[in-house]
N, C-alpha and C positions, 0 to 999 in steps of 0.2 A: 504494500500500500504506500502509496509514491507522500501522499502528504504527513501518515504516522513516519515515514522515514525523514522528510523534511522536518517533523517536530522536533526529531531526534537531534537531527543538524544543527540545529539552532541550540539544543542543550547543550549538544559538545563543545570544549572552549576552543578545539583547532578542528578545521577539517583541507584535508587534502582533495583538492576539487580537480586536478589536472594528474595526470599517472606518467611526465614526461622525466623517467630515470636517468635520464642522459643529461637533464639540465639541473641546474642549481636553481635553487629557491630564489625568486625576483621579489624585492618590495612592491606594493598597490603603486608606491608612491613614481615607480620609475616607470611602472607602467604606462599609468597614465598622462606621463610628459613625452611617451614615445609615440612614433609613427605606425599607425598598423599597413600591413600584416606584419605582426613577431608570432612567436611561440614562447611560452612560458609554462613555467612552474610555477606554482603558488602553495602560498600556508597560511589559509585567512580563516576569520568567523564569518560565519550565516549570521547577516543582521536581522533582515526581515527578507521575504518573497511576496510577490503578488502574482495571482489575485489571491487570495487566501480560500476560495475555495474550486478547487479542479477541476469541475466545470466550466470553468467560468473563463479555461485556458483555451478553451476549444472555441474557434474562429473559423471562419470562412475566408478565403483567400482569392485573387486575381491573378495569376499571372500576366495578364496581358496589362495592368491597368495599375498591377501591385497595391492594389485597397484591399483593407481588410473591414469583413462585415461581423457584426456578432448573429451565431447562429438562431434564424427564430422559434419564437415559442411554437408549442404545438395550436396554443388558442389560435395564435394568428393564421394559422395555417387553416383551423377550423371556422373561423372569420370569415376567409376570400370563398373555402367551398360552400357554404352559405349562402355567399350572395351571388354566387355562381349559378344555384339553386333555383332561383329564382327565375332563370331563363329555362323554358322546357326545350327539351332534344325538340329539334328539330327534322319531321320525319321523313323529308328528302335526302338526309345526310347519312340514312340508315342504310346496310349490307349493298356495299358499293365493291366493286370490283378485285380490293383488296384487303378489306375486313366484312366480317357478318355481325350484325347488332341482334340483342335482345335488348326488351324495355317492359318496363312496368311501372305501376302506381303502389306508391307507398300504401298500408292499410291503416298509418297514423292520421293526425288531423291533418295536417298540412298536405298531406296526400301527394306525397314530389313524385314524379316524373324521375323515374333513372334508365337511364341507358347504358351499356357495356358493348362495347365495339373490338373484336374480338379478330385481330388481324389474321389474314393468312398465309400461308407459305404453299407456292404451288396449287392454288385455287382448293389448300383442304387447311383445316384449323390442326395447329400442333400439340403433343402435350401439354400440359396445363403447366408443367416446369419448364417448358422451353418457350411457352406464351406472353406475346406481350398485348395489354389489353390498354384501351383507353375506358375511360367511365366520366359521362357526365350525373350530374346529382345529387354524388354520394355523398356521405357524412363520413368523417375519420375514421370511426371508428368500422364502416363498412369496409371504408378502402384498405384499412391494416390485416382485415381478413381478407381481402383480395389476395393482399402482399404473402401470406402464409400459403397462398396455393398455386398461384400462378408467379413468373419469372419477374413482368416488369409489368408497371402500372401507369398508367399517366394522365391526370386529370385535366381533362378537357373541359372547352362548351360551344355551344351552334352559334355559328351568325347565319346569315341570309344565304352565303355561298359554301362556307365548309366549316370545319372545326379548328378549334385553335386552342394555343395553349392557355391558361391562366396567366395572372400575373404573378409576374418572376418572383414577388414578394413569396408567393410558394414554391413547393418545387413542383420541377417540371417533371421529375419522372421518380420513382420508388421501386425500389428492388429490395428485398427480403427486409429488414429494420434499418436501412439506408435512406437517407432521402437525400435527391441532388438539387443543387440549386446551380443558377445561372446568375450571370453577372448583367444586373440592369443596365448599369452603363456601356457595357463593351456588347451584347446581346444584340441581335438582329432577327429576329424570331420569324424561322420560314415557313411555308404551307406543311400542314401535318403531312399533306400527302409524300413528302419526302421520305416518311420510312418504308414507303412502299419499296425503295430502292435496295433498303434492308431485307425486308421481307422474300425477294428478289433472289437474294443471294443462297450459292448452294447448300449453305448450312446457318443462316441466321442467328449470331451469335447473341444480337442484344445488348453488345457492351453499352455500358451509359459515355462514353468518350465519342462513337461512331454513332450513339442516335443523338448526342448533344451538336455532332457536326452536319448532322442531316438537316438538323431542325435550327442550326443558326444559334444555338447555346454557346456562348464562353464560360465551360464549365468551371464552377469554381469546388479549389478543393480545403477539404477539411484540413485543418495546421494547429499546431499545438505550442502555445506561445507561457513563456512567465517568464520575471524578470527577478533575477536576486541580487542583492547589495551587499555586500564581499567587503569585510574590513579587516584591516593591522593595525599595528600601531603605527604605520605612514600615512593613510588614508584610506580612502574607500573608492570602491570600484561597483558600478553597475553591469549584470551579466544579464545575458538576454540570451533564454532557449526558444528556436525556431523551427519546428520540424513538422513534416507530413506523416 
């Protein structure tokens, strides 16, 4: 457990934070009057870290654009399918040449309209593990049972001409307790019918990287960031972990 070990850190009065045996011990203090890139050794205290709780390290990233976003709630996410909701499937956009839809009416008051568009490969529908479906109407917690049976999900809804994605504020697509998200700014969001191209192919793999490129997504990826403040008795230093 990464932060019961960071407790620990912080009780010890020395920790060895770098393993470079070949180098001698450097003061904070010369460190940070040097030019980087060096390499060093150190022997400092754990001041403090942030964020103080581990969640809260996990971010979403840009490469193209290098911003970093914080990961959304699930409410928000249950927010936008909501009002999503509120537009019915549209039944000219049903079982089109390279998906087949079902649709139904809820038996609650609101009585929603859901549809599940059910692509295919070779004009037949795949295993339910190798399937990628789209769904207008659903509620989270239907789409999360989606996500446990079938491969990829991707919540949709109708305009006048086809289907399209939601906004980027959710994600664009769900694979087993994964959710991807795209980058609003760098993002150019193309006609669904672009996974047909996927679909297409002699063995449809589904990656989220090839249907994020199909679809005009600048996938962004999860990163895992916290920042520790490192001291001696020369000064302090700020350390920054960056990683996917």
């Amino acid at each position: 457990d990464l932060e019961l070990d960071l407790q620990r850190c912080q009780q010890l009065s020395v920790t060895v934070l770098t393993d470079h045996q070949d180098l001698s011990n450097t003061e904070l203090k010369t460190i940070t009057n040097s030019t980087a890139p060096q390499q060093y050794r150190i022997r400092a205290k754990l001041r403090t870290y942030k964020p103080q709780k581990l969640h809260q390290s996990v971010k979403l990233h840009c490469s193209k654009c290098n911003s970093l976003q914080e990961v959304p709630y699930g409410d928000d996410f249950d927010f936008i399918l909501r009002g999503s909701a509120n537009t019915a499937p549209n039944p000219e956009l049903q079982s089109t040449s390279w998906y087949e839809s079902v649709t139904w009416t809820t038996q609650d008051q609101k009585q929603r309209e859901i549809a599940i568009h059910f692509v295919k490969h070779d004009e037949m529908l795949q295993h339910p593990e190798d399937t990628l479906l789209m769904i207008e109407g659903g509620t989270l917690k239907e789409i999360w049972k989606l996500t446990k049976r079938f491969k990829c999900v991707i919540p949709v809804r109708s305009t006048e001409d086809d289907l399209e994605l939601l906004d980027l504020s959710a994600p664009f697509l769900l694979q087993g307790n994964v959710k991807y998200y795209g980058c609003k700014q760098c993002s150019t969001p193309k006609p669904i019918k672009g996974l047909s191209s996927i679909a297409a192919e002699q063995q449809p793999s589904w990656e989220p990287t090839e249907i994020a490129q199909v679809l005009g997504i600048e996938l962004l990826q999860y990163v895992f960031i916290m920042k520790f403040t490192l001291v001696d008795e020369t000064g302090a230093l700020n350390a920054y972990l960056f990683d996917y």
